[in-house]
MIKOL-424528 format. One record per residue (C-alpha): residue in three letters; x, y, z. Coordinates in nm, 3 decimals. Layout:
N
aa_xx_yy_zz
ALA_X_Y_Z
...
***
This chain:
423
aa_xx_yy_zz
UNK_0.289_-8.815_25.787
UNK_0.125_-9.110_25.585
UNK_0.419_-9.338_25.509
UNK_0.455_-9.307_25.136
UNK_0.421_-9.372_25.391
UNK_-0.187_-11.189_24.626
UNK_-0.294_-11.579_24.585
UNK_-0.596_-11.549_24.817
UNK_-0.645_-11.803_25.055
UNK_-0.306_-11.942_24.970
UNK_-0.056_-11.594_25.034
UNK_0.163_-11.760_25.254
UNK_0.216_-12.042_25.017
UNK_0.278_-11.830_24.699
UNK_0.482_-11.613_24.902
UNK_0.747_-11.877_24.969
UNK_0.726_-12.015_24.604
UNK_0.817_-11.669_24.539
UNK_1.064_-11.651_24.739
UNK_1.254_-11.888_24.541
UNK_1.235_-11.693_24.225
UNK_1.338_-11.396_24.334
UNK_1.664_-11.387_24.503
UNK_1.850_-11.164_24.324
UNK_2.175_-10.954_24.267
UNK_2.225_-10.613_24.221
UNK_2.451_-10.398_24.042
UNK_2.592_-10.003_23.969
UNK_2.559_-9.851_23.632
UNK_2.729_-9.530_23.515
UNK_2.465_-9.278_23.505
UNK_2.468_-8.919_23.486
UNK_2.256_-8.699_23.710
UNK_2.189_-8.335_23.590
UNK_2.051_-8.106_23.855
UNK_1.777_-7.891_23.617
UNK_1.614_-7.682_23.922
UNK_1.678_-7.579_24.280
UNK_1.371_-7.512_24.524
UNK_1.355_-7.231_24.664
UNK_1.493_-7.066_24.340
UNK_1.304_-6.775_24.480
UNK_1.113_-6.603_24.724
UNK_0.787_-6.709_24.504
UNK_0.898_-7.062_24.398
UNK_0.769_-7.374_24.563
UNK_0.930_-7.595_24.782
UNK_0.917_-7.978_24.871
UNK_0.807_-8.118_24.576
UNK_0.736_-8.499_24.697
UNK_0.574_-8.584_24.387
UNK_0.688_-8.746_24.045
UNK_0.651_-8.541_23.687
UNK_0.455_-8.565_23.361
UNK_0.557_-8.482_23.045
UNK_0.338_-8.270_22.734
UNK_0.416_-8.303_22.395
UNK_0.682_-8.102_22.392
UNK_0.860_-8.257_22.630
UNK_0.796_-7.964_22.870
UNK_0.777_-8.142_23.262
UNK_0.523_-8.042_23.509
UNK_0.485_-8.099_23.893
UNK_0.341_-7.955_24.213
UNK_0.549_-7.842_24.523
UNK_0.369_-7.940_24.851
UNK_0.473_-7.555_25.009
UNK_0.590_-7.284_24.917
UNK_0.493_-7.025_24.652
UNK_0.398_-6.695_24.700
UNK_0.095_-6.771_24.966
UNK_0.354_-7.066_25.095
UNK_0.061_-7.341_25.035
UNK_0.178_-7.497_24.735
UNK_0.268_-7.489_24.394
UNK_0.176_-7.616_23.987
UNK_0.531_-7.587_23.832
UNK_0.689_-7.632_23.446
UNK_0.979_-7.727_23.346
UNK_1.039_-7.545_23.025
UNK_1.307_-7.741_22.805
UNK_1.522_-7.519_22.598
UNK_1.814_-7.513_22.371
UNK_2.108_-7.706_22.409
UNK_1.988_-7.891_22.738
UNK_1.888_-7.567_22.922
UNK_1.537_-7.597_23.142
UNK_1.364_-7.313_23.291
UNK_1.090_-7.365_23.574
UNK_0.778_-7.142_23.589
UNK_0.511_-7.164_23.850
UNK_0.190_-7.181_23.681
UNK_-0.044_-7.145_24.000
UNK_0.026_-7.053_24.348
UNK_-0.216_-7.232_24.567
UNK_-0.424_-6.997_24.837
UNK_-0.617_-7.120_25.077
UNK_-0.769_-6.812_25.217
UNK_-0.966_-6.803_24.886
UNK_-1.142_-7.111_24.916
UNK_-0.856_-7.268_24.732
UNK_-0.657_-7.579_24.854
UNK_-0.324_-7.639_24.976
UNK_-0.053_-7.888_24.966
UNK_-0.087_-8.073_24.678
UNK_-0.040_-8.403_24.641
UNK_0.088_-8.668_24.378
UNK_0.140_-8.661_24.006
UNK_-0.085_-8.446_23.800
UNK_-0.265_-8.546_23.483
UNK_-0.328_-8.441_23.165
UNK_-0.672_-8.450_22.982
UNK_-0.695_-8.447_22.567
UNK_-0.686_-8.087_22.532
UNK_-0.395_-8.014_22.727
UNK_-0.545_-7.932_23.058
UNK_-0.388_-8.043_23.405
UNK_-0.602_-8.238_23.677
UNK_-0.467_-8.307_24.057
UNK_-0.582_-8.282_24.390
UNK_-0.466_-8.092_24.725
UNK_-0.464_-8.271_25.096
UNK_-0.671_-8.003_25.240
UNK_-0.827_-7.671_25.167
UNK_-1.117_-7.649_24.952
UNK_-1.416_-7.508_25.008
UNK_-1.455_-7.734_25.304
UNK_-1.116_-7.739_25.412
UNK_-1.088_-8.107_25.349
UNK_-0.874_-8.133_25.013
UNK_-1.018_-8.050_24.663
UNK_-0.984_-8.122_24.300
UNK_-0.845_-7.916_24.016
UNK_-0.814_-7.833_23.692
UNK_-0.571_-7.580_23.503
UNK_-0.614_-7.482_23.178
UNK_-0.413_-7.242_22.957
UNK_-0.481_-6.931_22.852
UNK_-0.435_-6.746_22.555
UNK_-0.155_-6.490_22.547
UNK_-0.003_-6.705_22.833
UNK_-0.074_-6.792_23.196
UNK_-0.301_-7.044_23.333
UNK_-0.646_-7.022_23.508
UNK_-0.732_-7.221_23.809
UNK_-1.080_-7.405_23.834
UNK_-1.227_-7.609_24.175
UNK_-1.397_-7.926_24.019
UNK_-1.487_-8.046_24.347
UNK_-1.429_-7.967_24.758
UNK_-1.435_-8.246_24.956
UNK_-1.686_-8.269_25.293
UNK_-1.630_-8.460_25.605
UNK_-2.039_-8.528_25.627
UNK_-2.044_-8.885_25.736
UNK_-2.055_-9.004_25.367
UNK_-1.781_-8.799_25.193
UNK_-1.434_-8.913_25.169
UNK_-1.178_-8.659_25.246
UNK_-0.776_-8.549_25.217
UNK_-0.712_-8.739_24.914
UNK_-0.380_-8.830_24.935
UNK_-0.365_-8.939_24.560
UNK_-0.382_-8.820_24.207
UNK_-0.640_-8.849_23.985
UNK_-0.725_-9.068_23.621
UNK_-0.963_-8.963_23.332
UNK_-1.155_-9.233_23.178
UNK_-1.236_-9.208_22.766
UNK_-1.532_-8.939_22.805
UNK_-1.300_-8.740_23.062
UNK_-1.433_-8.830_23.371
UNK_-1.273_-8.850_23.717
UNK_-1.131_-9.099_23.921
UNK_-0.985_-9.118_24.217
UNK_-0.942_-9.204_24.617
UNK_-0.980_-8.989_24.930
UNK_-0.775_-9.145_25.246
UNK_-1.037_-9.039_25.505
UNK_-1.417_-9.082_25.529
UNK_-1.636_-9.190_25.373
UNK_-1.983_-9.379_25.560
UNK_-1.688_-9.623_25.760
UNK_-1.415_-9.337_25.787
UNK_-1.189_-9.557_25.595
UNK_-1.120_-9.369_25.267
UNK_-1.335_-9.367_24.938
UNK_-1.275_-9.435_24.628
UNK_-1.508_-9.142_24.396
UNK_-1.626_-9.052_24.098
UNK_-1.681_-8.697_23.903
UNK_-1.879_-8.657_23.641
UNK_-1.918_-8.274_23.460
UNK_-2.275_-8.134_23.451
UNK_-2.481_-7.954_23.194
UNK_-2.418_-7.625_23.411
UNK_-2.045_-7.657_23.402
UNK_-2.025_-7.805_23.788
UNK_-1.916_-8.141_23.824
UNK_-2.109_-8.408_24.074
UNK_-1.945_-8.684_24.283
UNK_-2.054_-9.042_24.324
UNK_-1.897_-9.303_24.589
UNK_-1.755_-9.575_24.398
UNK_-1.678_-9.773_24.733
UNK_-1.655_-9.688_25.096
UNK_-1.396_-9.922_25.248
UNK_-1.428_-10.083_25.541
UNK_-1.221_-10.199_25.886
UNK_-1.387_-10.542_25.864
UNK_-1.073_-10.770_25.851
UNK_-1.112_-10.813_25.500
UNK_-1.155_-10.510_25.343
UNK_-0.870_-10.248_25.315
UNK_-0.879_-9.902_25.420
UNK_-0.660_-9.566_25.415
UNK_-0.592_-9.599_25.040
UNK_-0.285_-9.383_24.995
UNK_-0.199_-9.453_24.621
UNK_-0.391_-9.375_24.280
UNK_-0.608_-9.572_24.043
UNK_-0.543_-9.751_23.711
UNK_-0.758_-9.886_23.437
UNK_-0.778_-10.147_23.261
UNK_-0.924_-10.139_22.903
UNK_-1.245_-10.262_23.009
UNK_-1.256_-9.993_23.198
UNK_-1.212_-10.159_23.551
UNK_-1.045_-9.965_23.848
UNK_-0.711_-10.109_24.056
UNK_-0.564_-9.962_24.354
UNK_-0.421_-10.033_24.701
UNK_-0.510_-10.012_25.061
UNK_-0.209_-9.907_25.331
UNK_-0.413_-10.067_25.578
UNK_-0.704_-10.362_25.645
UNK_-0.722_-10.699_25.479
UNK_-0.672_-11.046_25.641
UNK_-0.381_-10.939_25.825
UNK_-0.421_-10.554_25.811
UNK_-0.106_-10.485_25.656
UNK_-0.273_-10.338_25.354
UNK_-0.424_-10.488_24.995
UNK_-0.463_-10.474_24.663
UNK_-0.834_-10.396_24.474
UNK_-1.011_-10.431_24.183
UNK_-1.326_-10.233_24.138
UNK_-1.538_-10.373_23.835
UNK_-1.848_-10.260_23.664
UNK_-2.235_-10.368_23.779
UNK_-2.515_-10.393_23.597
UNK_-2.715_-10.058_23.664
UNK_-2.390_-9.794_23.714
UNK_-2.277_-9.969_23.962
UNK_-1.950_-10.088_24.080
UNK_-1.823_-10.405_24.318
UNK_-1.501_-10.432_24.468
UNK_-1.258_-10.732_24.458
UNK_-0.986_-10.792_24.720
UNK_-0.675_-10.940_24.467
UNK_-0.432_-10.940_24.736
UNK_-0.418_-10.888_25.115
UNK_-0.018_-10.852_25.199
UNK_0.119_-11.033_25.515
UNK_0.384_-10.924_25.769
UNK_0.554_-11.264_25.717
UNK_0.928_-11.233_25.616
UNK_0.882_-11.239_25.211
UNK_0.573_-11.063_25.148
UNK_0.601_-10.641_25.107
UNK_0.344_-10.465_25.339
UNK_0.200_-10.088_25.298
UNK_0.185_-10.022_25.014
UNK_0.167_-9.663_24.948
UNK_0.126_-9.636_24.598
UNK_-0.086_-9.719_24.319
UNK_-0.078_-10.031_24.064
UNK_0.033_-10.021_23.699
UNK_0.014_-10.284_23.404
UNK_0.148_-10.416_23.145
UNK_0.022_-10.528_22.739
UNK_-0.091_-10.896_22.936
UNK_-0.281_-10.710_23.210
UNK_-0.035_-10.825_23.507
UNK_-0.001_-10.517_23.769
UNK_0.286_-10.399_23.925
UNK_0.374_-10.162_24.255
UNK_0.591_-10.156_24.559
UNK_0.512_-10.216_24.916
UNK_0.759_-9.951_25.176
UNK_0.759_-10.188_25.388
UNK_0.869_-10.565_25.414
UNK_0.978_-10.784_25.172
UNK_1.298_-11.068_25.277
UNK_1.503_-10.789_25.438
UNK_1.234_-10.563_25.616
UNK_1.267_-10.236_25.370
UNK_1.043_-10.266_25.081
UNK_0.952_-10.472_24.791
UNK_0.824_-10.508_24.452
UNK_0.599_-10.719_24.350
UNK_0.409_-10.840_24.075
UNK_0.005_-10.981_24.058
UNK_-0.151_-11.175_23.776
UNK_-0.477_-11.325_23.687
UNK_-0.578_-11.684_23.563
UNK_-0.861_-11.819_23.393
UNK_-1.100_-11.848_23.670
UNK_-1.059_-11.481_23.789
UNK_-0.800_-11.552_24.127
UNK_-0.470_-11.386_24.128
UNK_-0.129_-11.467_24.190
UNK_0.099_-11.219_24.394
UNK_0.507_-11.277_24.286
UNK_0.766_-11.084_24.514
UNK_0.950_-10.991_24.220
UNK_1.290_-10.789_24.467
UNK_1.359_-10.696_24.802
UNK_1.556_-10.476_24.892
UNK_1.785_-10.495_25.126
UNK_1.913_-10.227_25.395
UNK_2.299_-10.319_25.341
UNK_2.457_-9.988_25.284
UNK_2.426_-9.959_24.906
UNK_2.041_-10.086_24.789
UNK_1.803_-9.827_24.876
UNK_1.558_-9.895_25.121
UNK_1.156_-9.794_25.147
UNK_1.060_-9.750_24.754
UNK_0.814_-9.468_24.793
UNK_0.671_-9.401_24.447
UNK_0.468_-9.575_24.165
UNK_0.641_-9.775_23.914
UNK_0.730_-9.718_23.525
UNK_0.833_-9.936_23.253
UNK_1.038_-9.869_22.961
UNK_1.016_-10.028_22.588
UNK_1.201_-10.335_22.687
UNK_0.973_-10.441_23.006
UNK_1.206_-10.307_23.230
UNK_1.119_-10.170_23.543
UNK_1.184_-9.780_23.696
UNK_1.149_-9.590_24.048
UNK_1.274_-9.442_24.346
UNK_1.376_-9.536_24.685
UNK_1.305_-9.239_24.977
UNK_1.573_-9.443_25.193
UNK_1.897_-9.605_25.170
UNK_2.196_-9.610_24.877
UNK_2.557_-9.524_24.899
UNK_2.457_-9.232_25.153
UNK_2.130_-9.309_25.302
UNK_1.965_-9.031_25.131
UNK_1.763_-9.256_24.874
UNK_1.809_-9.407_24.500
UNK_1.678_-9.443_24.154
UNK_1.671_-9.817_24.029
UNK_1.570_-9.993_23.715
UNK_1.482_-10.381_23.766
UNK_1.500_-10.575_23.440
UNK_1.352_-10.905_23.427
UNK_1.605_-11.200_23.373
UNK_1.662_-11.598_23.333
UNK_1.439_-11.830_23.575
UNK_1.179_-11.500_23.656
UNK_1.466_-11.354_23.850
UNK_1.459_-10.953_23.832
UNK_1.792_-10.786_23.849
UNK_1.845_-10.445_24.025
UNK_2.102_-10.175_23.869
UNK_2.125_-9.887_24.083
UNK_2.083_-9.549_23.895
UNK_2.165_-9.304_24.125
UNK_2.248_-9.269_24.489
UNK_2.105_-8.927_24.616
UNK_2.302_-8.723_24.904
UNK_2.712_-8.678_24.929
UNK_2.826_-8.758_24.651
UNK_2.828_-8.370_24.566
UNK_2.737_-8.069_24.786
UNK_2.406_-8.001_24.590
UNK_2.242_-8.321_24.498
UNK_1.881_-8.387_24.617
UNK_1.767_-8.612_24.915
UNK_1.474_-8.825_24.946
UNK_1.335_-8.835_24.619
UNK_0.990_-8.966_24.613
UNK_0.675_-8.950_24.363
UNK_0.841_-9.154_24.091
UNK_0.961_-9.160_23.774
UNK_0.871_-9.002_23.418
UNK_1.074_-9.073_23.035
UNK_1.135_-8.825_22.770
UNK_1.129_-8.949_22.402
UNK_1.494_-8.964_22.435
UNK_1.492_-9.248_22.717
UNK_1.631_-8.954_23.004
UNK_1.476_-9.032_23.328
UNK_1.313_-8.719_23.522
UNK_1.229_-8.678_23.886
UNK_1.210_-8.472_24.202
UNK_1.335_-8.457_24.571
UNK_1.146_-8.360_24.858
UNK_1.513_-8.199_24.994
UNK_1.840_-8.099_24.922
UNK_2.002_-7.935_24.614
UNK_2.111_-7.557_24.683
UNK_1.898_-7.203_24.726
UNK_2.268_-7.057_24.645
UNK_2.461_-6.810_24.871
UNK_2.537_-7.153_25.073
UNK_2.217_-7.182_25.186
UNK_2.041_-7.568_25.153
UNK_1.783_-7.625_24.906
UNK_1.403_-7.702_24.951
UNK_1.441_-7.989_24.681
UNK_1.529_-8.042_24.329
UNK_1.417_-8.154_23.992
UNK_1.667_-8.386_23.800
UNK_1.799_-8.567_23.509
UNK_1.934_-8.886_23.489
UNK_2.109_-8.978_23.132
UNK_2.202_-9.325_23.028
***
């Protein structure tokens, strides 16, 4: 299992500037968790849902579940909010793989103008390499399942995405593959829909194992509003411990990649990261690394750009494997209103089972941690090792999933739960 696992030319310098910055405290706050589903609910629902949740306009929430379902490959799943708090989940697809369909989905799905759903699976396909979907709705209810694209393992192809997908303006595709491609390090692709209905792929960038390019990108894509592409690498860079990308627009269609940050195994930096980058209003980017950091179990960190196009990498926490911080953040980031910070730990807490977090920025660029949530004992049901992320409602209630725990009922343990965590 992929372990879900930037100053260049001067890392190791900025990194211990950093350092000095960043030292911070952390603290509890009273927050209630509301258990809103239990995997297996069913002998049809899904199970294992590793990945995070997005929200329509009606504050309905909807995820995938990596097994499970009625073929046990994988589930699309709502959350259907009712009245007076009550949520009801409905599987919307089953995946089935002996159709030419995928399986095991992975990471947060996406919506498109019109209401549709976009996400990939890790393998399966026509190919059996991973694929790319789209759901749409259908009238009178139920949704309809369409294969944008199957993946190939030709030499030139990248395959098993391990990552969503983003739309651009005119609803293309976006996204990365963690295999193949022409070096076998992962791709980062394009699709594009055709006159017949089909949609056609184009390589964006084949990374390379050439000590300074990363490879095995694990994590999504972002934009930026000139339409520019940033990701991360788990792997390759100067010290092969993973790096952050920017892939920016050529003259002629094309595109050319930028290494912004190579991470370093070197006491303060975070390394592997397994996620993908997001930004704020000033176009600084933000993720977490699962590993490193000034305590060895994860960090987050913080890059941003000057005038002559270098960046600047900031460890912005670290958490720290003492018993109560969580350890090994495993999901992209969120920010609220205020510039706060949002996510999820797989690791560590109160009972070693992970966390939810917020980091708000404070005096001096120090970032303080609360702790939201620690997952595991604290009652008989509660979810373990939540990964994927975080999503907001319109009320400011925090929504997630974990890959384990909760109850199937009858005293059996639960496959994973979907929650709600209320200031």
């Amino acid at each position: 299992m992929i372990g879900r696992k930037l100053c260049t030319g001067l890392t190791a310098v900025c990194a211990m500037a950093a350092l000095a910055l960043v030292m911070t405290a952390s603290r509890a706050a009273a927050q209630q968790e509301t258990i809103l589903h239990n995997f297996p609910s069913n002998a049809k629902d899904g199970d294992n849902p590793a990945n995070g949740l997005v929200a329509d306009a009606k504050g309905n929430m909807y995820g995938t579940t990596g097994g499970g379902g009625s073929e046990g490959s994988g589930t699309v799943f709502e959350m259907v909010r009712g009245a007076g708090g009550s949520w009801t989940e409905k599987v919307l697809h089953a995946f089935d793989p002996a159709t030419g369909d995928g399986f095991n989905p992975v990471d947060n799905l996406v919506f498109d103008r019109v209401g549709n759903l976009y996400g990939t699976t890790f393998g399966g396909g026509a190919y059996g390499y991973g694929m790319v979907f789209e759901l749409s709705s259908k009238a009178g209810g139920g949704w309809t399942e369409k294969i944008l694209y199957s993946f190939q393992n030709n030499g030139t192809d990248g395959h098993y995405p391990y990552a969503g997908v983003v739309l651009d303006a005119e609803g293309r595709i976006y996204g990365t593959a963690y295999y193949g491609g022409a070096s076998a390090g992962g791709t980062v692709f394009g699709l594009s829909p055709r006159a017949d209905g089909s949609w056609g792929e184009k390589i964006l960038h084949t990374f390379q194992n050439n000590g300074s390019d990363g490879y095995y990108p694990a994590g999504g894509l972002n934009f930026d509003a000139a339409g520019n592409l940033y990701g991360t690498t788990t792997q390759g860079g100067t010290d092969n411990n993973g790096t952050a990308f920017e892939l920016k627009h050529t003259a002629g269609g094309g595109w050319s990649e930028v290494i912004l940050h190579s991470f370093l195994n070197n006491g303060t930096d975070g390394y592997d990261p397994d996620f993908g980058l997001i930004s704020d209003a000033a176009g600084s980017l933000y993720g977490t690394t699962s590993q490193g950091g000034s305590h060895y179990a994860g960090a987050v960190f913080e890059l941003t750009s000057a005038v002559d196009g270098s960046w600047t990498e900031t460890v912005l926490y670290s958490f720290d494997n003492n018993g109560t911080d969580g350890v090994q953040p495993q999901s992209a980031l969120i920010f609220d209103a205020a510039g706060n910070l949002y996510g999820v730990t797989e690791d560590g807490g109160l009972y070693g089972n992970g966390t939810a977090y917020k980091l708000a920025p404070g005096a001096g660029g120090v970032w303080i941690e609360t702790l939201l949530h620690s997952f595991g004992q604290a009652k008989a049901d509660d979810g373990d090792f939540p990964r994927g992320g975080l999503a907001f409602d319109a009320a400011g209630n925090l929504y997630g999933t974990s890959q384990d725990g909760g109850s199937a009922g009858g005293g059996d343990l639960g496959k994973g739960i979907v929650f709600e965590i209320t200031p």
